[in-house]
Backbone as CSV, one residue per row, in Angstrom:
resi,resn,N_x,N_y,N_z,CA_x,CA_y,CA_z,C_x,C_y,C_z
1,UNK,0.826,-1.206,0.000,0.000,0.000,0.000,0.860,1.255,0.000
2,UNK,1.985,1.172,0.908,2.835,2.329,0.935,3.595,2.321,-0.676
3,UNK,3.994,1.496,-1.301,4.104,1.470,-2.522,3.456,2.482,-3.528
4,UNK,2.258,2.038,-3.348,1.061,2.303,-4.328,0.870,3.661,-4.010
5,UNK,0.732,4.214,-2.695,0.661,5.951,-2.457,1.469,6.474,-3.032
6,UNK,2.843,6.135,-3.049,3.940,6.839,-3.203,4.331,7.146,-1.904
7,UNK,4.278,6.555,-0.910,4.420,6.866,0.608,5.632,6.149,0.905
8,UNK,6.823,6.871,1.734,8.268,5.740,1.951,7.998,5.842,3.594
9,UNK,7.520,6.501,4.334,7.269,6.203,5.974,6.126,6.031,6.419
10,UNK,5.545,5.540,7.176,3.925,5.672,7.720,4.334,5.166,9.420
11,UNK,2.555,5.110,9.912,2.329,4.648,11.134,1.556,3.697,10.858
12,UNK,1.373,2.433,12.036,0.765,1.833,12.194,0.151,1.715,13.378
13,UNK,-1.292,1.414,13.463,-2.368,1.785,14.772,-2.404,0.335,14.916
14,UNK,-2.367,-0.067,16.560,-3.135,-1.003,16.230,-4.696,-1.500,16.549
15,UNK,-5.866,-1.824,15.841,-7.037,-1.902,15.940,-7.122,-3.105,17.063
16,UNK,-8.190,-2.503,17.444,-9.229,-2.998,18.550,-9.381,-4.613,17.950
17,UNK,-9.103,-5.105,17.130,-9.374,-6.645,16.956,-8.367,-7.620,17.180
18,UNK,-7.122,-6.881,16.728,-6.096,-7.799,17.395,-6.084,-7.615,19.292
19,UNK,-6.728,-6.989,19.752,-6.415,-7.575,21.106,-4.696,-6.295,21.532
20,UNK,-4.570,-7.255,22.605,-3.522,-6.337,23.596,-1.385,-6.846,23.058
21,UNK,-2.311,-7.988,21.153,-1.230,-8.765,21.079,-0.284,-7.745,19.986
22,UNK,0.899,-6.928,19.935,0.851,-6.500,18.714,2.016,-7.199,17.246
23,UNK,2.020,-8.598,17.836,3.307,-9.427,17.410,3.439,-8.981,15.672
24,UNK,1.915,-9.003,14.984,2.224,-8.541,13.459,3.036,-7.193,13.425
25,UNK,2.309,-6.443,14.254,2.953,-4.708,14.116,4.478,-4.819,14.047
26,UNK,5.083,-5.012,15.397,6.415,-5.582,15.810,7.011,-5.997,14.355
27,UNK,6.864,-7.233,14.356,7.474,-8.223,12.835,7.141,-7.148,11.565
28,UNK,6.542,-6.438,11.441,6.489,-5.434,10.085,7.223,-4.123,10.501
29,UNK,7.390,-3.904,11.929,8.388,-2.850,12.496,9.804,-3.283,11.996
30,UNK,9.943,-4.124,12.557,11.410,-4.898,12.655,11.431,-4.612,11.076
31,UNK,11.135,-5.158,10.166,11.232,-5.119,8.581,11.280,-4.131,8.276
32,UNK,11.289,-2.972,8.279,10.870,-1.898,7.442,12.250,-1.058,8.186
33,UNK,13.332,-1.379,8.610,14.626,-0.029,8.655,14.057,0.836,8.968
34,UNK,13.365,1.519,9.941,13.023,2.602,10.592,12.220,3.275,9.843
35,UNK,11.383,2.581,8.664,10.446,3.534,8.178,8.880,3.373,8.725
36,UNK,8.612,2.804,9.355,7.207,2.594,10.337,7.607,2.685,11.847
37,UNK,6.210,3.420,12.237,6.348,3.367,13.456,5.122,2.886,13.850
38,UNK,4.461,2.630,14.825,3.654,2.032,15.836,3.019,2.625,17.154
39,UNK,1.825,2.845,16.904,1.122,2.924,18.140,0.693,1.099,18.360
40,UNK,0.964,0.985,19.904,-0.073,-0.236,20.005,-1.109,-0.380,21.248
41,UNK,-1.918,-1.137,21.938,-2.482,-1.450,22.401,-2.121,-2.264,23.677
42,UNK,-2.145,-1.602,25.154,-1.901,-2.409,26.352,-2.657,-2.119,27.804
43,UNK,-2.539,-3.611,28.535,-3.130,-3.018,29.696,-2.202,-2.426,30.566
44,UNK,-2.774,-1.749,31.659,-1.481,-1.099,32.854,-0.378,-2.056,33.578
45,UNK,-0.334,-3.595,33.075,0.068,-4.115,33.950,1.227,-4.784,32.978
46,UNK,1.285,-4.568,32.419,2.350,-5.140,30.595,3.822,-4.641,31.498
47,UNK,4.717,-4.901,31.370,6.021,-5.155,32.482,6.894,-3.887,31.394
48,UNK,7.680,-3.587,32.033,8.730,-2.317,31.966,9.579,-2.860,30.449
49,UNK,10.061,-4.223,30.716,10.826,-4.829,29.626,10.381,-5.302,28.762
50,UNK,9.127,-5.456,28.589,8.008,-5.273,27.491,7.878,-4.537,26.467
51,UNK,7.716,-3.280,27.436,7.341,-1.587,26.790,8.842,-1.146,25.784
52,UNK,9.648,-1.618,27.078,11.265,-1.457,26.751,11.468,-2.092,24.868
53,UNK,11.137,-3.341,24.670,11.083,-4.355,23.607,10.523,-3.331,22.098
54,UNK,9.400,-2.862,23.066,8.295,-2.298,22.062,9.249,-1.219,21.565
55,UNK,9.472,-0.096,22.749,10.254,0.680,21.918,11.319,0.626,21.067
56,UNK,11.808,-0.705,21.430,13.460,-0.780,20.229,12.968,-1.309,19.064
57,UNK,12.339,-1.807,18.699,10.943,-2.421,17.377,10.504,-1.164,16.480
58,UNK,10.415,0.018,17.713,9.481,1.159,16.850,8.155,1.988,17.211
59,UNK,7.676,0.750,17.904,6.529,1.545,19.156,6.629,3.009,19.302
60,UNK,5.724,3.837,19.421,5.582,5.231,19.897,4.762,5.968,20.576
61,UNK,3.632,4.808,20.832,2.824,5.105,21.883,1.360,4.018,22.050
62,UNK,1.006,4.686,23.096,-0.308,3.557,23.317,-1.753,4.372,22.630
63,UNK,-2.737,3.268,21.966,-4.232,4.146,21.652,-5.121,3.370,22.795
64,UNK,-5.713,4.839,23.214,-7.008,4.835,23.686,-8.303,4.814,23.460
65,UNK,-9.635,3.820,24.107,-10.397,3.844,23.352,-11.662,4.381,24.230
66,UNK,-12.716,5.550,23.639,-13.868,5.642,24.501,-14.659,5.636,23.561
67,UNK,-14.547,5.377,22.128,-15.492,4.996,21.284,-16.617,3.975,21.393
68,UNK,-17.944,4.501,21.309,-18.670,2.786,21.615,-18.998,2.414,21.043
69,UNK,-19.154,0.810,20.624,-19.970,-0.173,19.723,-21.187,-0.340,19.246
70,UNK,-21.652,-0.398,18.376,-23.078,-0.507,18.059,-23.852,-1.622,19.128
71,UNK,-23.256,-2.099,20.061,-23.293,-2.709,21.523,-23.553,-1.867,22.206
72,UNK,-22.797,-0.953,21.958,-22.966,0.428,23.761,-21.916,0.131,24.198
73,UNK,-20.907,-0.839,24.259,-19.809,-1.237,24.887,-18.849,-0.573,24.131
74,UNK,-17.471,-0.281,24.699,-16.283,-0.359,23.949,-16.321,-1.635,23.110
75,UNK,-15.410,-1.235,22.093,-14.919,-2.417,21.185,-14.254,-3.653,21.770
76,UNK,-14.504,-4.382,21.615,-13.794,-5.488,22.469,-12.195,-5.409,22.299
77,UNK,-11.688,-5.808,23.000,-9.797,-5.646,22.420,-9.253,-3.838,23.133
78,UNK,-10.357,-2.966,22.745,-9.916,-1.608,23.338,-9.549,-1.579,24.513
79,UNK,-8.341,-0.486,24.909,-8.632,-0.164,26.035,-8.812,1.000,26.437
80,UNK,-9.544,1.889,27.417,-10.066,2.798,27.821,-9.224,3.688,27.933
81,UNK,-9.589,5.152,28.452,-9.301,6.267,28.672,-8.653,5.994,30.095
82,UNK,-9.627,5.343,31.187,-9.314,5.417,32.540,-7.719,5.174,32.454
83,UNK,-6.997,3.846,31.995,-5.936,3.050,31.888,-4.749,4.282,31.177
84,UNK,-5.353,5.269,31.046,-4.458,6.341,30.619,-3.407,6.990,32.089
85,UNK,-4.288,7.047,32.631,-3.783,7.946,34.260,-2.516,6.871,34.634
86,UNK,-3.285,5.715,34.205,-2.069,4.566,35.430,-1.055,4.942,34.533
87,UNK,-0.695,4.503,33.124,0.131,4.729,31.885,1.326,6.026,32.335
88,UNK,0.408,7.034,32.551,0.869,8.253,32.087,2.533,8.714,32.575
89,UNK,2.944,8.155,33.862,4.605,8.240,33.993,4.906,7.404,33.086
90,UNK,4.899,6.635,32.739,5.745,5.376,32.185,6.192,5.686,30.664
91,UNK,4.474,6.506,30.108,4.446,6.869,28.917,5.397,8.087,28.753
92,UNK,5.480,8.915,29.755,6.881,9.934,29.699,7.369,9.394,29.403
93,UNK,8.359,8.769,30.277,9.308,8.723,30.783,10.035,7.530,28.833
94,UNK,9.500,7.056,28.670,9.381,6.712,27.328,9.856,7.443,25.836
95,UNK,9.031,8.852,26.439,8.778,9.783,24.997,7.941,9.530,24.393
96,UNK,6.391,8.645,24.912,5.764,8.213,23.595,4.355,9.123,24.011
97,UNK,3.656,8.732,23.237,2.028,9.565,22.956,1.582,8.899,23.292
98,UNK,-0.442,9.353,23.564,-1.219,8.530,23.583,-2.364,8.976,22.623
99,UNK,-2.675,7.935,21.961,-3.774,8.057,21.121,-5.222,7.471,21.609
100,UNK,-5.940,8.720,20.995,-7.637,8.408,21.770,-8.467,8.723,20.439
101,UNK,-8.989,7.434,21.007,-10.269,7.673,19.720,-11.878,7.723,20.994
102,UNK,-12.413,8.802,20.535,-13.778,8.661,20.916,-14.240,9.965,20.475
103,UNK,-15.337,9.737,20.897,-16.383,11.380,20.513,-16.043,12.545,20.823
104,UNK,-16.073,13.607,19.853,-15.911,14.959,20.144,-16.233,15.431,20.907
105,UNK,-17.227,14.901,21.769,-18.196,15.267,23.302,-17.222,14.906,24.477
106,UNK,-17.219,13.472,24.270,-15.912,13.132,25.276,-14.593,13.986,25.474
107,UNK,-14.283,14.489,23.866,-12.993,14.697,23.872,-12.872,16.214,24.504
108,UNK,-14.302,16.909,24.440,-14.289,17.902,24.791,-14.035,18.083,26.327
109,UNK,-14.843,16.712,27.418,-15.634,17.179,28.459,-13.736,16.450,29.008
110,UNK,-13.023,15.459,28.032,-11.604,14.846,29.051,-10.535,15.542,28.836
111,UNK,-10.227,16.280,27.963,-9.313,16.699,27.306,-8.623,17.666,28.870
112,UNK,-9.432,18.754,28.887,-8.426,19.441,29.950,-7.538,18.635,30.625
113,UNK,-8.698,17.378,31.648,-7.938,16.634,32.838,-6.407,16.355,32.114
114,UNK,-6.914,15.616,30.819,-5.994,14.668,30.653,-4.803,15.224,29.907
115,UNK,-4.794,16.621,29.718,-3.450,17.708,29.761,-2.543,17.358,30.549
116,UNK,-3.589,17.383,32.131,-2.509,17.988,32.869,-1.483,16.250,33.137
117,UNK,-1.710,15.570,32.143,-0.750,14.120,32.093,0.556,14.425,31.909
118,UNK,0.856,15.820,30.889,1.828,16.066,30.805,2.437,15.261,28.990
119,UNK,0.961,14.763,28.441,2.080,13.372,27.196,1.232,14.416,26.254
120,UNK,1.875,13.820,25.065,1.519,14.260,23.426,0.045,13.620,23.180
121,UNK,-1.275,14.183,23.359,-2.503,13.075,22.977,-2.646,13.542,21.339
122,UNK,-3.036,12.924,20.728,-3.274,12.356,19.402,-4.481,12.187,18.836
123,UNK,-5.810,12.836,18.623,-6.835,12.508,18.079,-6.688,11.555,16.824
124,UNK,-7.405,10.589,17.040,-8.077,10.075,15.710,-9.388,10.479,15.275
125,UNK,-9.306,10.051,13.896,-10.334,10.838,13.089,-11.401,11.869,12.947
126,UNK,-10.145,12.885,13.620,-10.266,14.786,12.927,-10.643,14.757,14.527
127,UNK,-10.834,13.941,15.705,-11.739,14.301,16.721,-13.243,13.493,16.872
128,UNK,-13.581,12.680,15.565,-15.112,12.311,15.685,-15.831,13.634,15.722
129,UNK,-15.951,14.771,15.287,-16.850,15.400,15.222,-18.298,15.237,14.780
130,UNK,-18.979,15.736,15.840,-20.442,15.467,15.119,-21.202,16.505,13.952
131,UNK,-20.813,15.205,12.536,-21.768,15.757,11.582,-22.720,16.551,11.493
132,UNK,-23.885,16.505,12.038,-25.066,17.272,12.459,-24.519,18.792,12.787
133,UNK,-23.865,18.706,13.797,-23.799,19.913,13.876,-22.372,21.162,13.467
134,UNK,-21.524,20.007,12.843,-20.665,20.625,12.466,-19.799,21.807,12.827
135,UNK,-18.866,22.559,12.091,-17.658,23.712,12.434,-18.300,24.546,13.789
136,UNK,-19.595,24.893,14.017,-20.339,25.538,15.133,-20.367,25.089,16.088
137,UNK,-20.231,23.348,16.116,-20.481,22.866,17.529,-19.937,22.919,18.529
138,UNK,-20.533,23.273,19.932,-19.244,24.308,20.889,-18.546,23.160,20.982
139,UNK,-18.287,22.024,21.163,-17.411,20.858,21.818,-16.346,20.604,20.533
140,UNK,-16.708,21.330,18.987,-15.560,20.743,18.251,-15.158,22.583,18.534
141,UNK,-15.342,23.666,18.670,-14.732,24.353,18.570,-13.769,24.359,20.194
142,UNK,-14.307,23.892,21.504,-13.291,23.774,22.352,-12.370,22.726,21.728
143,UNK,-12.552,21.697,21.322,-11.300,21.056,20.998,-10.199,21.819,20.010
144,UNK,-10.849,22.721,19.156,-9.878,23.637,18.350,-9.068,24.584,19.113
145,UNK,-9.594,24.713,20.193,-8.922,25.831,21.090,-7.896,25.169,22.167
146,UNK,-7.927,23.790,22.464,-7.388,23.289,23.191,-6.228,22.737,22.386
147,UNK,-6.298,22.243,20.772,-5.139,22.113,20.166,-4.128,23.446,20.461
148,UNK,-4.687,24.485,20.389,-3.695,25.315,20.275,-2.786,25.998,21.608
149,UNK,-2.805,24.503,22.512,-2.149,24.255,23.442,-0.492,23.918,23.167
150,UNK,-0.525,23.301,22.676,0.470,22.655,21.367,0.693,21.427,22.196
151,UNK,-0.189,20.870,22.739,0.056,19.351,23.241,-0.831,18.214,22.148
152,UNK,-1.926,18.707,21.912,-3.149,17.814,21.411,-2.653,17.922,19.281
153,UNK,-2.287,16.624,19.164,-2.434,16.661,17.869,-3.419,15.919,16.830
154,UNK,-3.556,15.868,15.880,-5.243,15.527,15.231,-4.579,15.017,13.783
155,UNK,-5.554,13.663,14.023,-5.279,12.901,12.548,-6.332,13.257,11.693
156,UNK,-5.826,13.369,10.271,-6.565,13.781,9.601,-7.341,13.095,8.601
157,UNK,-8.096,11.829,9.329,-8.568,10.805,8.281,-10.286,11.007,8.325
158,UNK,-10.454,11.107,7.208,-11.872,11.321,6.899,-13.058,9.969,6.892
159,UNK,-12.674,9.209,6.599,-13.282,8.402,5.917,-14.328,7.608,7.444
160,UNK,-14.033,8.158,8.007,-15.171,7.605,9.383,-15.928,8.672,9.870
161,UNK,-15.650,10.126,9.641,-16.314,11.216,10.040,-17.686,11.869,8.968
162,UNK,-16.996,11.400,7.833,-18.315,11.862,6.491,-19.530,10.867,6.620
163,UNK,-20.124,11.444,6.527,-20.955,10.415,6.091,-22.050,10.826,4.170
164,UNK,-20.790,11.583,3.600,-20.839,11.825,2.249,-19.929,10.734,1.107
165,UNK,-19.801,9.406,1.835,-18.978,8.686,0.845,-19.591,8.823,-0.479
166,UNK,-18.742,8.751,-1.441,-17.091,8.493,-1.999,-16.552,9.802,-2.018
167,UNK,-17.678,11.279,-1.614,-16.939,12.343,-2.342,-16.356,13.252,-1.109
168,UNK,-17.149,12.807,0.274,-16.497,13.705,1.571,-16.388,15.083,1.674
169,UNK,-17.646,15.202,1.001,-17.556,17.197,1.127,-18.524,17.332,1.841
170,UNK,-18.574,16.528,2.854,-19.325,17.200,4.615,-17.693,17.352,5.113
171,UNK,-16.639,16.495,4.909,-15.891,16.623,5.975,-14.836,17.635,5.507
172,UNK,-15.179,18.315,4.367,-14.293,19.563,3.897,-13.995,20.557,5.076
173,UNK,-15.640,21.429,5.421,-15.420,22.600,6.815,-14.915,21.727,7.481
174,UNK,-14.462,20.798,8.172,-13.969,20.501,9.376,-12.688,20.365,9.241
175,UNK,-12.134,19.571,7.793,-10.652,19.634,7.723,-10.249,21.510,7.608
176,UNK,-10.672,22.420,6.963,-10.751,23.613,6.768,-10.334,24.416,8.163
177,UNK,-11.354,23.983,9.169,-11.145,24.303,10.399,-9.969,23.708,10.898
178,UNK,-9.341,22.367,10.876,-8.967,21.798,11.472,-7.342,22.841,10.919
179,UNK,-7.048,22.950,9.795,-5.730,23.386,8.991,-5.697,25.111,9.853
180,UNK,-6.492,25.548,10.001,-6.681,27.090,10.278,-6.253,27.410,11.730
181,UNK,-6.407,26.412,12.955,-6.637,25.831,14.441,-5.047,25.977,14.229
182,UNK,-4.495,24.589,14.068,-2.994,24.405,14.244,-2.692,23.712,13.339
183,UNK,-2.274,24.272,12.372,-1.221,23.310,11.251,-0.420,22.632,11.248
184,UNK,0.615,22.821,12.587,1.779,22.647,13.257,1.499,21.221,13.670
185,UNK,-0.027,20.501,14.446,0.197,19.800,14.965,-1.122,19.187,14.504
186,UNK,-1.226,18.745,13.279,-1.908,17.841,12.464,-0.715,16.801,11.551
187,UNK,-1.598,15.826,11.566,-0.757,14.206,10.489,-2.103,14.393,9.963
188,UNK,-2.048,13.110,8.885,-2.611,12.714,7.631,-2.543,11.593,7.990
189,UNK,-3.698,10.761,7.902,-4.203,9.134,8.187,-5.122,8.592,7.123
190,UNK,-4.405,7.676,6.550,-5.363,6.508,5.857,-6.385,6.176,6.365
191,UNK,-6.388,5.769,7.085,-7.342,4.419,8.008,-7.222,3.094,7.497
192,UNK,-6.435,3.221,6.399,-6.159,1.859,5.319,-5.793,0.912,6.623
193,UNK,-6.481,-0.423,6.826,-7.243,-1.186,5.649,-8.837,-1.283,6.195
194,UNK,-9.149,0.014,6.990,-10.426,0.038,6.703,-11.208,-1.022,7.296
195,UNK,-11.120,-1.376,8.767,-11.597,-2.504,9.511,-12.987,-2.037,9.550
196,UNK,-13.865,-2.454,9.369,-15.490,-2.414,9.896,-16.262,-1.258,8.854
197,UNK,-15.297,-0.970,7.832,-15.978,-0.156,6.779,-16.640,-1.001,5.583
198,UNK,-17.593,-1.294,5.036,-18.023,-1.777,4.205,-18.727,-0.732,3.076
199,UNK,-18.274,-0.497,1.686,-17.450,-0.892,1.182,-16.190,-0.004,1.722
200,UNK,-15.036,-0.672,1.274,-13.629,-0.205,2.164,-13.186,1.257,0.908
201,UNK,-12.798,2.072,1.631,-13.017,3.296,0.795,-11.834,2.831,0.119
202,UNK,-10.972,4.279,-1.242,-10.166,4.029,-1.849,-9.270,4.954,-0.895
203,UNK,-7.847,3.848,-0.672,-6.694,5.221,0.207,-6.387,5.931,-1.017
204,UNK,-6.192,5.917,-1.963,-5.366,6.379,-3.248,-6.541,7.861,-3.277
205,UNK,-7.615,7.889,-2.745,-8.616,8.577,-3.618,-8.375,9.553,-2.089
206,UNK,-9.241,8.962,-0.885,-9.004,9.910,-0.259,-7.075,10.853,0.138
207,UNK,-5.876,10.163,-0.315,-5.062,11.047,-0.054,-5.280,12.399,-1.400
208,UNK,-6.147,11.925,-2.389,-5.602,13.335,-3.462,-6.900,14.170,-3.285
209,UNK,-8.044,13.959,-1.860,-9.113,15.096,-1.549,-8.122,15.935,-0.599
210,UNK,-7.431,15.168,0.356,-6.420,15.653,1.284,-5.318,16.909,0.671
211,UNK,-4.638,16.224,-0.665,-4.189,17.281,-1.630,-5.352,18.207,-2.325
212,UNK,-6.353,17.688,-2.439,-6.869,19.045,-2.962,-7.447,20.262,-2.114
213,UNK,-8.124,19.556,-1.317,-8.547,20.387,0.028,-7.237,21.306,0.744
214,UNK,-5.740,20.611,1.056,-4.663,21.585,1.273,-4.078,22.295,0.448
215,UNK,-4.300,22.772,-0.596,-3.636,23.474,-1.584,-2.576,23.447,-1.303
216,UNK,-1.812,24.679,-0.661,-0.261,24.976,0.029,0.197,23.784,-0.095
217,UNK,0.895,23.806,-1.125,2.261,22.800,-0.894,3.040,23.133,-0.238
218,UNK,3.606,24.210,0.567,4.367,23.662,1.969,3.320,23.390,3.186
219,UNK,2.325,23.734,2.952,1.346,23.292,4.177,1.382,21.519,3.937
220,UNK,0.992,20.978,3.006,1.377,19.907,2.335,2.279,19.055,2.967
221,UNK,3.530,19.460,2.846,4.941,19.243,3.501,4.740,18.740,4.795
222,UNK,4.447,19.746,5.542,4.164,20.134,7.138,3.464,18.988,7.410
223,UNK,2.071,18.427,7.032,1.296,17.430,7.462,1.926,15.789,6.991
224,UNK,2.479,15.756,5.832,2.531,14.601,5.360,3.685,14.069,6.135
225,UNK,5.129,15.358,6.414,6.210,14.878,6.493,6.798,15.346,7.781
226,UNK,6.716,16.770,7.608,7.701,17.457,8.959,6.887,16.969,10.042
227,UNK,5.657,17.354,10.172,4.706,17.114,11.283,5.018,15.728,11.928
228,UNK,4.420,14.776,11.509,4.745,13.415,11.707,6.273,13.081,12.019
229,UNK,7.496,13.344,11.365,8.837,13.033,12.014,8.950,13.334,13.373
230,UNK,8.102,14.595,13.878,8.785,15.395,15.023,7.541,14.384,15.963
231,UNK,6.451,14.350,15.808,5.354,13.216,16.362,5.770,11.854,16.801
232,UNK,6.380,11.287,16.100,6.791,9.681,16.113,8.205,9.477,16.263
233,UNK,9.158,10.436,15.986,10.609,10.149,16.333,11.311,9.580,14.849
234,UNK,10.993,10.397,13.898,11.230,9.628,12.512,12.492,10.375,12.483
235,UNK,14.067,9.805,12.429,14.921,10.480,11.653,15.275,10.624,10.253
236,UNK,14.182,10.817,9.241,14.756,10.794,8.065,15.738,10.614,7.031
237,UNK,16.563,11.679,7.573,17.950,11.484,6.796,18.812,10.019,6.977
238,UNK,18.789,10.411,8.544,19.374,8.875,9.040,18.883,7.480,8.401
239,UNK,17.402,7.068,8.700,16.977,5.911,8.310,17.186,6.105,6.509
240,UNK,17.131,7.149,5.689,17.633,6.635,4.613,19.096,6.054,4.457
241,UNK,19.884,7.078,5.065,21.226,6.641,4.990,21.597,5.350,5.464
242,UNK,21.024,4.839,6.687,20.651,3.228,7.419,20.100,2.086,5.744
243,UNK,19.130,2.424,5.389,18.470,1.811,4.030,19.416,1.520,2.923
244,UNK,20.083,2.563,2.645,21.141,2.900,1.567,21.787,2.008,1.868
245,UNK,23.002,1.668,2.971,23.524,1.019,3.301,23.592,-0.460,3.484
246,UNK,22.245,-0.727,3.535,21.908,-1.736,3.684,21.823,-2.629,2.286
247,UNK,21.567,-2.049,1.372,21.217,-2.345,-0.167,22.272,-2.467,-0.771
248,UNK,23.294,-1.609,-0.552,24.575,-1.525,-1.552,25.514,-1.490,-0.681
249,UNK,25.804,-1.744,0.540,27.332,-2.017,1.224,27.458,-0.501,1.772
250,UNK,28.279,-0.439,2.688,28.754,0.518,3.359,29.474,1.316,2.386
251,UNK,29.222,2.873,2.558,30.252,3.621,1.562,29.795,3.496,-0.236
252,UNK,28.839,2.824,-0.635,28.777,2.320,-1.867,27.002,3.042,-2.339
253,UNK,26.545,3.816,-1.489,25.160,4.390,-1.323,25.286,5.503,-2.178
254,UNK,24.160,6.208,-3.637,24.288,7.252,-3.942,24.962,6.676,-5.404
C-alpha cells in the first residue's frame, strides 16, 4: 500500500481486533529499517521490559479507546481512557504519545484533565466530530482551542467522520477548520485497511481530496512529512542513509 501511495514512511495503529497482542505490528516494524512506526495497544500491567522491547521495534505510543460499539460497549480488544492515568509516567518517561479515539463530546468534556498528564494526545479521526452539527459545535470548537495548546495533535482521516462517501464534502469545513486551528500539529491518516468499513473506501482517492482540500504545498509538507517526524521520532535522513547502506554495502550508497 505504501508502494502504491507513493508513501516511503507511515504509522501503524493497532485496531481494537487484534487484542492487547501487537506481534504482526512488531514483525512489520522490525522489517521496514526505521520507516514505520507504531502505536499499540496495552493493559497497565504489561512489564517495563516489554514496553522497553516495544520501543526498540518502533513503538511510539499507546491508543485509547472511549469509542462505543453498536453494543454500547467499547470495542472489544480496546482499552479505555481510565488506563491512561495509570500509563501516564511510564508513557513519559518513554517519549511516547497517547492516542484516543472517541467522541468529540468526550474529547471535549476529558481533554483538559488529561493535559494535565503532561504526554503528546493524538486525536483520531479529525476528533469524531459530530456531523449534524458541524464547524459551530461548541465541543468541536473547544477542541480547536485546546489544540492550540500545542500538546493535542489531530489525525486527519476522513473516511469515518463523512458520512458523504465516496466524495467527503461534509468533511471539507472541518478539515478547513482543522488546517486554520494548528497546522503545526496535524498528520494525515489513511485508516487503510479500513476494519469495519463496508465498502472499504479508496486510500489512493481519499489522499488526493487531502491534496486538494490543502492546496499549500508547503502546508502539504508540514502534514505529510515534517509534522509526523517530530510526532513519532522519525529520523529521516538517518533511516535513509541506514536503508542505503543496507542495499549496496557501506560507503557504496548514492
Amino acid at each position: 500500500m505504501r508502494k502504491t501511495l507513493g508513501v516511503e514512511f507511515g504509522v501503524l495503529t493497532q485496531p481494537a481486533p487484534y487484542g492487547h497482542d501487537p506481534a504482526a505490528m512488531v514483525a512489520a516494524l522490525r522489517a521496514s529499517l526505521g520507516q514505520l512506526r507504531g502505536i499499540a495497544a496495552a493493559e497497565p500491567d504489561i512489564s517495563d521490559e516489554t514496553l522497553a522491547d516495544w520501543h526498540e521495534a518502533g513503538i511510539r505510543g499507546l491508543r485509547f479507546v472511549e469509542m462505543r460499539a453498536p453494543s454500547g460497549g467499547r470495542y472489544p480488544g480496546s482499552v479505555g481512557f481510565e488506563a491512561l492515568t495509570k500509563f501516564a509516567p511510564r508513557l513519559r518517561e518513554l517519549g511516547w504519545q497517547a492516542q484516543l479515539w472517541a467522541s468529540i463530546a468526550d474529547h471535549a468534556a476529558l481533554l483538559p484533565g488529561l493535559l494535565r498528564l503532561g504526554l503528546p494526545l493524538t486525536l483520531d479521526h479529525m476528533g469524531c466530530p459530530d456531523q449534524a452539527r458541524g464547524t459551530a459545535d461548541p465541543d468541536f470548537l473547544s477542541v480547536l482551542d485546546l489544540m492550540r495548546s500545542g500538546q493535542i495533535w489531530v489525525k486527519l482521516a476522513i473516511c469515518r467522520v463523512s458520512r458523504a462517501a465516496p466524495d467527503y464534502a461534509d468533511a471539507r469545513p472541518l478539515h478547513e477548520a482543522l488546517l486554520a486551528a494548528a497546522p503545526d500539529h496535524l498528520v494525515w491518516g489513511s485508516d487503510w485497511p479500513h476494519v469495519r468499513l463496508a465498502p472499504a473506501p479508496d486510500a489512493g482517492r481519499l489522499l488526493d481530496f487531502f491534496a486538494a482540500w490543502t492546496p499549500d504545498e508547503a502546508l502539504r509538507r508540514r502534514i505529510l512529512v515534517d509534522n509526523p517526524a517530530r510526532l513519532y521520532g522519525f529520523d529521516i535522513a538517518r533511516i535513509k542513509d541506514e536503508a542505503s547502506e543496507s542495499i549496496f554495502g557501506k560507503g557504496e550508497a548514492g
